[in-house]
Each structure stands twice: as C-alpha cells, then as structure tokens.
C-alpha positions in Angstrom: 100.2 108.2 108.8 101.1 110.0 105.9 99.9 109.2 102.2 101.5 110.2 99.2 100.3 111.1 96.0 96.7 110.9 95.0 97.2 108.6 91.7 98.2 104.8 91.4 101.9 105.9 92.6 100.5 106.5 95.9 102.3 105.4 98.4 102.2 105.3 103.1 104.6 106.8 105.2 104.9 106.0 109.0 107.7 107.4 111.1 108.2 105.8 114.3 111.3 105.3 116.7 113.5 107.8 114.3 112.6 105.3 111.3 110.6 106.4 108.1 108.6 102.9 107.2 107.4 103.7 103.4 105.5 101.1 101.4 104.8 101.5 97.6 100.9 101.2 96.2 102.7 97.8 94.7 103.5 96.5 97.8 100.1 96.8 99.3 98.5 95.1 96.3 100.6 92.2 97.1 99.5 92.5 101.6 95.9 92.7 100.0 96.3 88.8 97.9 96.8 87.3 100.8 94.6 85.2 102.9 94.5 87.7 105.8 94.4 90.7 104.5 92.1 89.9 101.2 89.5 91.9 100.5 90.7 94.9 103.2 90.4 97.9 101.2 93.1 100.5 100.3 94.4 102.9 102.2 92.7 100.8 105.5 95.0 97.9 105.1 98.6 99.6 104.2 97.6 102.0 107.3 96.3 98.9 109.9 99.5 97.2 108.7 102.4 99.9 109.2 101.0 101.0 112.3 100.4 97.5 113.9 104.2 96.9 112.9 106.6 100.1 112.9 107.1 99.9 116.6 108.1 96.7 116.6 110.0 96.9 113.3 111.8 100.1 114.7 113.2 98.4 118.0 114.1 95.4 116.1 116.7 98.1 113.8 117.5 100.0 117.0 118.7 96.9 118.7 120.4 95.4 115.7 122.2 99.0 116.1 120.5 100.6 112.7 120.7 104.6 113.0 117.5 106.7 111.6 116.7 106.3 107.7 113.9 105.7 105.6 112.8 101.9 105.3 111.2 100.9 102.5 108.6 97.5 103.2 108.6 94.7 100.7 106.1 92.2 101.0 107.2 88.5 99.4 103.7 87.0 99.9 105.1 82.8 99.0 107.1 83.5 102.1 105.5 85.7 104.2 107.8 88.1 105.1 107.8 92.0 105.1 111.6 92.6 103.9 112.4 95.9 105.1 114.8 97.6 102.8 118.0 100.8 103.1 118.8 101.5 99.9 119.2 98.8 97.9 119.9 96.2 101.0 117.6 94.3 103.2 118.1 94.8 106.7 115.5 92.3 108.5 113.5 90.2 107.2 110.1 90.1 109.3 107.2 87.0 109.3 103.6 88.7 108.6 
C-alpha cells in the first residue's frame, strides 16, 4: 500500500492483478460517513478498504477484458457503490 503525499492531498495507491487502484483523501472522507466505516480512522480505513477489494475489483476488469492502467475509486455513498474510474469513464460500478 502506497500513500501519497503527507498533506490533505494525500492520497492510497494499491496495485494488484496489473491494475493501479488510487483513491483521493476526498474519496475516503466520503467511505468514512458511512454507517460501516464511520468513525475508522485515516489511513486504516482507505488501506482495509483497497486491499479487501483490489483483487476482486482487478478480476472483475480482467474478465470484462480491461488491460493494465491506473483506476481511480469513487465512492457515491446514497448508492453505495465504489465507481471505479479510466480516465474520465467509469468502467464498473461495484456495491460496498
């Protein structure tokens, strides 16, 4: 697991499977407001999550025939999804 940057831009990097799974220190605010994760602490619960995931997150691209890239992880909390992003596109959609 990988962190980036010390200050409030910090952000967690997990490779796995030929996939770079990134999720912004914005991101993990909005894992942290919800019922199951609140009240984890930073960087615990963006580290718990991406490696409980990643695996499953990188067969899932495999299989839908995705090559390697870097993956950024949105999290819509009113849906509870983890919308993993290339570029500007979201590629799955995955319930939390």
């Amino acid at each position: 697991m990988e962190q980036t940057s010390p200050n409030s831009d910090r952000s967690y990097r997990l490779q796995k499977g030929g996939f770079t799974f990134s999720m912004d220190r914005a991101n993990v605010e909005k894992l942290r407001a919800m019922p199951d994760f609140e009240g984890r602490e930073e960087p615990a619960v963006a580290e718990d999550f991406l490696l409980a995931r990643a695996e499953g997150w990188a067969e899932t691209l495999a299989d839908a025939g995705a090559g390697p890239a870097e993956i950024s992880v949105r999290i819509d909390p009113h849906q509870r999804k983890a919308h993993l992003v290339r570029a500007t596109a979201i590629v799955v959609s995955a319930d939390i």
